[in-house]
N, C-alpha and C positions, 0 to 999 in steps of 0.2 A: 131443891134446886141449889142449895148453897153446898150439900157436900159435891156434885155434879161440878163446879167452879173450883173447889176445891182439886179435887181431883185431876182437873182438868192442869191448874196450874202447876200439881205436879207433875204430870206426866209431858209439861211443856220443859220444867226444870228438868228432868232426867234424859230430852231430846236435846237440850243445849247443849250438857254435860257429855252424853256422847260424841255431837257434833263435833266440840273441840275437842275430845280427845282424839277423835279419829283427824282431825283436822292437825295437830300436833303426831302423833304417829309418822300422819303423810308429808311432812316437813322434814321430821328426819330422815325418814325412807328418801325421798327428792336431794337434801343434801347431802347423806352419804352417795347417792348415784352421782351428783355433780361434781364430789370429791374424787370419784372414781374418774370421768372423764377427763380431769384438770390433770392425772397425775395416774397414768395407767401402770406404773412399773410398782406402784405401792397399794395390795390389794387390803386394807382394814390392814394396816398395817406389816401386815408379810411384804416382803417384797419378792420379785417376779421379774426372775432375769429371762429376759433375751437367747433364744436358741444360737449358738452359733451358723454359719455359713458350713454345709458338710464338705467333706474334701474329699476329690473322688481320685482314688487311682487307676487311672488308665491302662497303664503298663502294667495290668495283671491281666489286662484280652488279648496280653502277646504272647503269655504264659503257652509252652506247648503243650497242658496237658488237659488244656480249653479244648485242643483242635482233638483231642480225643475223647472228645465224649461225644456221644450218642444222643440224636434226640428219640422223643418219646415215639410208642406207636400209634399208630394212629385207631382213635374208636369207629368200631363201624356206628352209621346209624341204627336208630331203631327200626325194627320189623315191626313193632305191635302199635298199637293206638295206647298211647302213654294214659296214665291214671286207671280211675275204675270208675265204676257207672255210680257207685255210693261210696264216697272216702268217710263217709262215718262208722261204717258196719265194722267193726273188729274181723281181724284177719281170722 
């Protein structure tokens, strides 16, 4: 019975031992996300600029060589019953 006691309170020390490490891990993990929220332009230190606004020119749909083009043709539908009765089978 005494090594059983033994035993025991080791395996309670190496639960502690985990506990707080994982308990310390998840602290840091938590404050670097809070660091993250507080200050989104600075990611772990990169920083992370802001897309501009895009600028669009309109005055190139006056362009006449828009009015000369072509659209596409048009696909007919399908005739057949699309797929195969076993998509596994090798062709």
């Amino acid at each position: 019975m005494a090594i059983t006691f033994g035993l025991r309170r080791k395996k309670e020390k190496k639960l502690i031992l985990i506990a707080v490490v994982v308990l310390i891990i998840g602290g840091i993990i938590g404050g670097v996300i809070l660091i993250q929220r507080r200050a989104p332009q600075a990611l772990l230190g990169i920083e992370v600029f802001k897309p501009k606004a895009p600028k669009i020119n309109w005055e190139v749909l006056d362009d006449p060589r828009i009015e000369k083009l072509q659209s596409l043709i048009q696909i007919p539908p399908l005739t057949e019953k699309p797929g195969r009765e076993n998509p596994f089978l090798p062709y």
